[in-house]
The first five atom37 places (N, CA, C, CB, O) and aatype in JSON, in Angstrom:
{
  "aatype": [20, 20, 20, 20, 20, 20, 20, 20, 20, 20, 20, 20, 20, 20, 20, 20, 20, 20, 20, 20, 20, 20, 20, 20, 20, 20, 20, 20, 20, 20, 20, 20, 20, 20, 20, 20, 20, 20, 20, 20, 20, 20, 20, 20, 20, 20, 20, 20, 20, 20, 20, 20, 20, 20, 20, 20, 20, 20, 20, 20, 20, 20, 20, 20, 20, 20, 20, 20, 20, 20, 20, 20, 20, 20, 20, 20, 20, 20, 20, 20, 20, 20],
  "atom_mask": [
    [1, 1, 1, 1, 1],
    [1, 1, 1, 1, 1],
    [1, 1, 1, 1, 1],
    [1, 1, 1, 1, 1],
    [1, 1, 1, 1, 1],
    [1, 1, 1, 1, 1],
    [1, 1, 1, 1, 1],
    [1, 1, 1, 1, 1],
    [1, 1, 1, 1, 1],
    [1, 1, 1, 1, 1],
    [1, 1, 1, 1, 1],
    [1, 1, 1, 1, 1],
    [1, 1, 1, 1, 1],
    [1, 1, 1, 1, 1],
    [1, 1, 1, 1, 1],
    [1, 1, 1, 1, 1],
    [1, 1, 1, 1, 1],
    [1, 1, 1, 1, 1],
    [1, 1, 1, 1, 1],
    [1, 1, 1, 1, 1],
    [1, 1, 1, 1, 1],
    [1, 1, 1, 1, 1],
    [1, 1, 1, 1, 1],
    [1, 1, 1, 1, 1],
    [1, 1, 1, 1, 1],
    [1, 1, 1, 1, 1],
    [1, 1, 1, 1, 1],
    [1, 1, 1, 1, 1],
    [1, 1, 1, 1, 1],
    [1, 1, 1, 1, 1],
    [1, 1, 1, 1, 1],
    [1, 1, 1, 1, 1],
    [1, 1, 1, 1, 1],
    [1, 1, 1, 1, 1],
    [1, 1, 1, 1, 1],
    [1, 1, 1, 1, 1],
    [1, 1, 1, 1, 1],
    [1, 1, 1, 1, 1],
    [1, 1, 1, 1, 1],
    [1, 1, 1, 1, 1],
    [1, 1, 1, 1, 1],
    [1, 1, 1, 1, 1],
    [1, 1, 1, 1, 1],
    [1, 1, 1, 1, 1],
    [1, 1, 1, 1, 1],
    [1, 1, 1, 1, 1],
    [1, 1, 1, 1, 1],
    [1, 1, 1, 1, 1],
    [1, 1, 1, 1, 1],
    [1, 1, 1, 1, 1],
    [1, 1, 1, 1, 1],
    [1, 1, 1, 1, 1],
    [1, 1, 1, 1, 1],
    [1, 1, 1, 1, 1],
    [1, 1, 1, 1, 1],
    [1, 1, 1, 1, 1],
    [1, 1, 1, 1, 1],
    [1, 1, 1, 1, 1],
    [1, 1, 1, 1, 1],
    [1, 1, 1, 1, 1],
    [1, 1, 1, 1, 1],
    [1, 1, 1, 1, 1],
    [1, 1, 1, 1, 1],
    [1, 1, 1, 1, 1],
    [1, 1, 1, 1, 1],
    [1, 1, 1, 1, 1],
    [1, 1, 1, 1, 1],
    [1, 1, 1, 1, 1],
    [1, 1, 1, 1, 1],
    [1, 1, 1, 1, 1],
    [1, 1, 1, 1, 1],
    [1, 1, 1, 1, 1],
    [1, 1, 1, 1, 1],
    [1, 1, 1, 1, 1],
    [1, 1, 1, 1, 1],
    [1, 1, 1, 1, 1],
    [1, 1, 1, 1, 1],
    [1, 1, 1, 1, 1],
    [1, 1, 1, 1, 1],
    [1, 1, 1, 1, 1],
    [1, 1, 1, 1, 1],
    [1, 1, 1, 1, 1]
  ],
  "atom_positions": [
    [[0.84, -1.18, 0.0], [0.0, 0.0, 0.0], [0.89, 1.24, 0.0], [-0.96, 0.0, 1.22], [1.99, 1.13, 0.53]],
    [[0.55, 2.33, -0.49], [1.34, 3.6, -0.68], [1.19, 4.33, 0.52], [0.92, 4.46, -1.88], [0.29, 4.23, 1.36]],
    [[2.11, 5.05, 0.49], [2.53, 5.83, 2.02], [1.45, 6.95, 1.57], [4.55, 6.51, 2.36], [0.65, 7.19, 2.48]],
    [[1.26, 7.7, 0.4], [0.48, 9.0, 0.02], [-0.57, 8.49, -1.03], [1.52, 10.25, -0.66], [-0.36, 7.5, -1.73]],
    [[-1.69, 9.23, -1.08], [-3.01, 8.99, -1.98], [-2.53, 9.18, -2.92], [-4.24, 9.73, -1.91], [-1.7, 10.07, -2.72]],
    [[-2.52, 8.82, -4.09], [-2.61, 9.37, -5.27], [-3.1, 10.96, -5.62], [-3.37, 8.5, -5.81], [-4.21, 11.44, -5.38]],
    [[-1.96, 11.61, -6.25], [-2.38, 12.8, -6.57], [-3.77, 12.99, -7.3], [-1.4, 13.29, -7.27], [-4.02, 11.92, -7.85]],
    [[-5.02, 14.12, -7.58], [-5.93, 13.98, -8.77], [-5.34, 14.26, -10.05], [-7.06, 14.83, -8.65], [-6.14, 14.07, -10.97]],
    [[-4.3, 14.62, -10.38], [-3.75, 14.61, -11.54], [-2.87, 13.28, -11.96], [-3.01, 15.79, -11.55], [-2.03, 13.05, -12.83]],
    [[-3.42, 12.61, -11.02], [-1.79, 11.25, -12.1], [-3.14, 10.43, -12.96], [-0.3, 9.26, -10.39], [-3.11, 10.23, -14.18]],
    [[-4.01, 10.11, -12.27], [-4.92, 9.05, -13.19], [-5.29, 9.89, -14.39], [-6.44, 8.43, -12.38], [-5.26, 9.15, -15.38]],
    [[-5.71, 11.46, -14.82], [-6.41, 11.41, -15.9], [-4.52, 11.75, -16.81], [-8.07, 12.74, -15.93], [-4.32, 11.51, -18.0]],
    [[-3.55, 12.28, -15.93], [-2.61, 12.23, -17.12], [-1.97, 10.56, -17.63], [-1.29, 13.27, -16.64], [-1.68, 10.27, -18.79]],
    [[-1.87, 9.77, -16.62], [-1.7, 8.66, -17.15], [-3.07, 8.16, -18.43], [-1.52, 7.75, -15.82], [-2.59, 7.84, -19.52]],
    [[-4.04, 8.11, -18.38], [-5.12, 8.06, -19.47], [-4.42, 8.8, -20.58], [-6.6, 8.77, -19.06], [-4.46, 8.19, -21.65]],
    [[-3.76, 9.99, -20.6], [-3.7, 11.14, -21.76], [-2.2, 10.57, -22.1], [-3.87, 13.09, -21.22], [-1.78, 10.98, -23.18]],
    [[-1.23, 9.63, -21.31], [-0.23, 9.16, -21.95], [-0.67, 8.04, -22.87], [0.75, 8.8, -21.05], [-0.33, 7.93, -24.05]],
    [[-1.52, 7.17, -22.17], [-2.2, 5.62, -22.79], [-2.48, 6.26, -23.92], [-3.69, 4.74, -22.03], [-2.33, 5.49, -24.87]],
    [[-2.97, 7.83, -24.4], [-4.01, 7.19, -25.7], [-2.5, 7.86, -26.34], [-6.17, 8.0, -26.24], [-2.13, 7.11, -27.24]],
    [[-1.8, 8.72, -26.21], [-0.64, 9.07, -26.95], [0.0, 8.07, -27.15], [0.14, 9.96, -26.45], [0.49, 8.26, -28.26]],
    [[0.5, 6.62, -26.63], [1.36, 6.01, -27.18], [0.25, 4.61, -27.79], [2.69, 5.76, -26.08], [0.63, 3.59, -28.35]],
    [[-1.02, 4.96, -27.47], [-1.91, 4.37, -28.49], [-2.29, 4.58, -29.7], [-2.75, 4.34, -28.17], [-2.7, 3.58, -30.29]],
    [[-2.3, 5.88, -30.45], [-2.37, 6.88, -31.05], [-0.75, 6.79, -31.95], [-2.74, 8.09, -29.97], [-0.77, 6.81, -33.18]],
    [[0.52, 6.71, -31.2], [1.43, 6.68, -32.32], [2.07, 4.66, -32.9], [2.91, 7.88, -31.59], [2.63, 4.2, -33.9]],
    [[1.56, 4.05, -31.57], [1.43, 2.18, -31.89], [0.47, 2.28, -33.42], [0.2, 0.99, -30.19], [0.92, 1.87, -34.49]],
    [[-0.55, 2.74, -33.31], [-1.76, 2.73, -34.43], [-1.61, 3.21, -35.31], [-2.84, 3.19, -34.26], [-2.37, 3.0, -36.26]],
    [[-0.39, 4.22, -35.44], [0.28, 5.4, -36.83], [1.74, 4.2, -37.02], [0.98, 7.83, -36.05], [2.65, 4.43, -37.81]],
    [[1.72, 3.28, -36.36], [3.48, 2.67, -36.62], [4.7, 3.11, -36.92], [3.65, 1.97, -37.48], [5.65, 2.78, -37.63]],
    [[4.31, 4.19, -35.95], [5.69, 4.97, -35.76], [6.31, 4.44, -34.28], [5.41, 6.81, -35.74], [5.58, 4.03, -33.38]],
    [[7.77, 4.53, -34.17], [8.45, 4.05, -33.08], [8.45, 5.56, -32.11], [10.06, 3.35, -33.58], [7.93, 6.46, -32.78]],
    [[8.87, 6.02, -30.82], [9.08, 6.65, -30.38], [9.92, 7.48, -30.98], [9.18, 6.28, -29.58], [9.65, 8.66, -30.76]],
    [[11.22, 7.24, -31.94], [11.69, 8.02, -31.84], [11.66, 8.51, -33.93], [12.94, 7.63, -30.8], [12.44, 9.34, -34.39]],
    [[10.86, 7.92, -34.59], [10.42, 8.32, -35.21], [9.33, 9.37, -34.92], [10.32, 7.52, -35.71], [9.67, 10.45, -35.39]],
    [[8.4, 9.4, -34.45], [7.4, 10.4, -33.83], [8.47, 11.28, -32.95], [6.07, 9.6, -32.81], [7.78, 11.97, -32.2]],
    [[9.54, 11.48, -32.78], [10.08, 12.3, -32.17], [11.08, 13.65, -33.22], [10.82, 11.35, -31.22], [11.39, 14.84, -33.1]],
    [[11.27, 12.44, -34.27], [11.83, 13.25, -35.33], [10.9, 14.19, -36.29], [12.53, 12.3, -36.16], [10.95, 15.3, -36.82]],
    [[10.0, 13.08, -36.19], [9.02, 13.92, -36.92], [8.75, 15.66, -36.61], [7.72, 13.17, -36.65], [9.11, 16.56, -37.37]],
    [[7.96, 15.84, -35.18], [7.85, 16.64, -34.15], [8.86, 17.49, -33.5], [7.45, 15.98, -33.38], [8.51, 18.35, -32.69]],
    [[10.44, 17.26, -33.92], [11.62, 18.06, -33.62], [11.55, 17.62, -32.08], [11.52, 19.83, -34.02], [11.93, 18.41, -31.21]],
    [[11.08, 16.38, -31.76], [11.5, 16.13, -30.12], [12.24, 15.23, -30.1], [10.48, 15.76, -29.08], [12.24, 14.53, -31.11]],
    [[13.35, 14.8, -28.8], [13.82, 13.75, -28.37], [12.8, 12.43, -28.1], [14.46, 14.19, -27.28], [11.64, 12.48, -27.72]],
    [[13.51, 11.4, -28.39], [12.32, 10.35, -28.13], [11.96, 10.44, -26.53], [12.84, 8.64, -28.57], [10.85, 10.13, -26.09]],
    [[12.98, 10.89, -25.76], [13.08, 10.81, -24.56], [11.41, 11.35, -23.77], [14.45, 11.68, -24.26], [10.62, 10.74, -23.05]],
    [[11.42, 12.84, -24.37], [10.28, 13.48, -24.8], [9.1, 12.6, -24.71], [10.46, 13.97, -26.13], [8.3, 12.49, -23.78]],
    [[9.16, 11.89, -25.98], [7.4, 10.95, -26.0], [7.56, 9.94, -24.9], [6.95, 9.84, -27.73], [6.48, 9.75, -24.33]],
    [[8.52, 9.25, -24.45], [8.85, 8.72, -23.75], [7.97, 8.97, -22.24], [10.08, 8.94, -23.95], [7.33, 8.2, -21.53]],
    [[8.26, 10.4, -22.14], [7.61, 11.32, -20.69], [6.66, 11.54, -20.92], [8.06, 12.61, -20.16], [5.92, 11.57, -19.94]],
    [[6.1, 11.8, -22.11], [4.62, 11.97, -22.05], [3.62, 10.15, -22.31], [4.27, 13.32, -23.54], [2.43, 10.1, -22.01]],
    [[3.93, 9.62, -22.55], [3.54, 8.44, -22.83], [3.61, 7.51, -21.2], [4.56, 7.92, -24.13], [2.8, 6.59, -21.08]],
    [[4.47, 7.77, -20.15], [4.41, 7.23, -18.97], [3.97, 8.03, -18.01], [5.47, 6.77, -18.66], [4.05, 7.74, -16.82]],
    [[3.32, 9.42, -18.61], [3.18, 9.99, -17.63], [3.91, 10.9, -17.06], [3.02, 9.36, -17.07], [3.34, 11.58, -16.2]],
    [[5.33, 11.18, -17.34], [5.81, 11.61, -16.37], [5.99, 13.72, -16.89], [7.31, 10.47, -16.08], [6.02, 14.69, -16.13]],
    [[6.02, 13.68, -17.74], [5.41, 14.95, -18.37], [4.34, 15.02, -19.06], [6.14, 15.48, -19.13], [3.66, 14.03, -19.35]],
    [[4.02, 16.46, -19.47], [2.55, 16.73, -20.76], [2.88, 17.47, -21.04], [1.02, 16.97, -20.66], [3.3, 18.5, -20.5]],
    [[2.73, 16.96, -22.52], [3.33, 17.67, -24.04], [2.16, 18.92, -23.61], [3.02, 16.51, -26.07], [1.19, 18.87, -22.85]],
    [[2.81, 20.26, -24.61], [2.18, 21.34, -24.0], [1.85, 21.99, -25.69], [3.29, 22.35, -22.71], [2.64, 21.75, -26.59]],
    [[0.74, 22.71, -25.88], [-0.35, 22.38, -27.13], [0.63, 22.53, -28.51], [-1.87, 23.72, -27.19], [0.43, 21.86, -29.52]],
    [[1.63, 23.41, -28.38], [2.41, 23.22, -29.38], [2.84, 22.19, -29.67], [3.19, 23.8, -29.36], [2.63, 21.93, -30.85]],
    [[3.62, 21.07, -28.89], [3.79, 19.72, -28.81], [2.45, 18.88, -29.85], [3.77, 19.37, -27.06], [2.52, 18.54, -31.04]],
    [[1.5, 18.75, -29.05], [0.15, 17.91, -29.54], [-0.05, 18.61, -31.04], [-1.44, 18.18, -28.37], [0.03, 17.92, -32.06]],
    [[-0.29, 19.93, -31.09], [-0.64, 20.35, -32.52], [0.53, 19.39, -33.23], [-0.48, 22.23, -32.86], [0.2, 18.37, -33.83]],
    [[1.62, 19.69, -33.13], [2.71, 18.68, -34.07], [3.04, 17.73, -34.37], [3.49, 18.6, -34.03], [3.73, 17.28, -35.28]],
    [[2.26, 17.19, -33.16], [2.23, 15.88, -33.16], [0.86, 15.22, -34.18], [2.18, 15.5, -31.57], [0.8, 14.19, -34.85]],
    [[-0.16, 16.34, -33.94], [-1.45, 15.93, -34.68], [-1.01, 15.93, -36.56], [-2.86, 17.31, -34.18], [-1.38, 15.11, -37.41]],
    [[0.05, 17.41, -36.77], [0.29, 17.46, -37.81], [1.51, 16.43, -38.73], [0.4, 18.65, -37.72], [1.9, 16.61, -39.88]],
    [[1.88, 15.46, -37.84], [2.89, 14.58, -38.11], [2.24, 14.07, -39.13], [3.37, 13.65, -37.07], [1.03, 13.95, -38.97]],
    [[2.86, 13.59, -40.56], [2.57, 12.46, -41.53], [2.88, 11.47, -41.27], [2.97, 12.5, -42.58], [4.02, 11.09, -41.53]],
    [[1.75, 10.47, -40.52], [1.26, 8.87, -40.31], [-0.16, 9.0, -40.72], [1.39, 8.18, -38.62], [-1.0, 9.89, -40.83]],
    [[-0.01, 7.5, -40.92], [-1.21, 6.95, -41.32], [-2.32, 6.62, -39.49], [-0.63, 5.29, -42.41], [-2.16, 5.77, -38.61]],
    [[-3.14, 7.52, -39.63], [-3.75, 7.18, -38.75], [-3.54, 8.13, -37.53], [-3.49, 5.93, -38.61], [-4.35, 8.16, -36.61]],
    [[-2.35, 8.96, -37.56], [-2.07, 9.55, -35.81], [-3.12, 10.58, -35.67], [-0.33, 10.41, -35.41], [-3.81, 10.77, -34.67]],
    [[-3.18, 11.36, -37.0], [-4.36, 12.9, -36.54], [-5.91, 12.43, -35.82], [-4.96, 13.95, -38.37], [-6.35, 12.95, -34.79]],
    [[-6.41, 11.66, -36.39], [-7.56, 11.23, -36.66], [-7.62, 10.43, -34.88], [-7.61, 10.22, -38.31], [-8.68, 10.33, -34.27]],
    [[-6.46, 10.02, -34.4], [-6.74, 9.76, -32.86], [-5.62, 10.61, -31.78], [-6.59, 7.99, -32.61], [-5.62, 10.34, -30.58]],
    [[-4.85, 11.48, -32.29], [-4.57, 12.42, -31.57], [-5.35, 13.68, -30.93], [-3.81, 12.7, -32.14], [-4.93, 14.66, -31.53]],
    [[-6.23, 14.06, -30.04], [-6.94, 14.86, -29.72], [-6.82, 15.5, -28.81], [-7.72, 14.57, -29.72], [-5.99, 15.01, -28.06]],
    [[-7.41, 16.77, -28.28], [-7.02, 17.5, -27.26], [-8.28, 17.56, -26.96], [-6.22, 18.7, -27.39], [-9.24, 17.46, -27.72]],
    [[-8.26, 17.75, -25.59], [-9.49, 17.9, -24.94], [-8.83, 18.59, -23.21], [-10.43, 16.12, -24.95], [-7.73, 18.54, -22.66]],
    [[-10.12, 19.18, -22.84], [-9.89, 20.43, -21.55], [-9.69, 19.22, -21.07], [-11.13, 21.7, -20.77], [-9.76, 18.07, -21.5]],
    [[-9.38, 19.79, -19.95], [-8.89, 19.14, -18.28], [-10.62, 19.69, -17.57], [-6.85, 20.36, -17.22], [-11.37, 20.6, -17.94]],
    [[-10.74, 18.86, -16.64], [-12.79, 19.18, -15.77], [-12.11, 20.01, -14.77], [-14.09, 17.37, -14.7], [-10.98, 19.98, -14.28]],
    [[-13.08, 20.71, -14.6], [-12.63, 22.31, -14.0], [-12.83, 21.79, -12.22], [-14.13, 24.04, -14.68], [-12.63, 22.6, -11.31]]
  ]
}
């Protein structure tokens, strides 16, 4: 059992990593192809894909605008619940 609750921000950013490295598995791009693409380190998708950062909208727009088959069409942005 954990010494501290879970923050309210780790479950919905872990969800928002799942569909990002669901989203570039489904475009068949590797991490660090989607990284080149986007002018990021793979290291980069890496952190956003486990969670441990969030790509910030410039990131996602570039990522939406990457040429794969399939990434725009399940890359999405959506608010955070107030």
């Amino acid at each position: 059992m954990p010494l501290d609750p879970t923050p309210d921000w780790a479950l919905p950013r872990r969800r928002e990593g799942a569909r990002t490295r669901e989203a570039r598995v489904n475009a068949d791009l590797t991490q660090v192809q989607l990284g080149e693409r986007i002018g990021r380190d793979h290291r980069t998708i890496h952190r956003w894909e486990y969670a441990q950062r969030k790509p910030n909208l410039e990131d996602l727009l570039g990522a939406a605008a990457a040429p794969a088959r399939g990434w725009a069409s399940t890359c999405r942005v959506t608010r955070a619940a107030p």
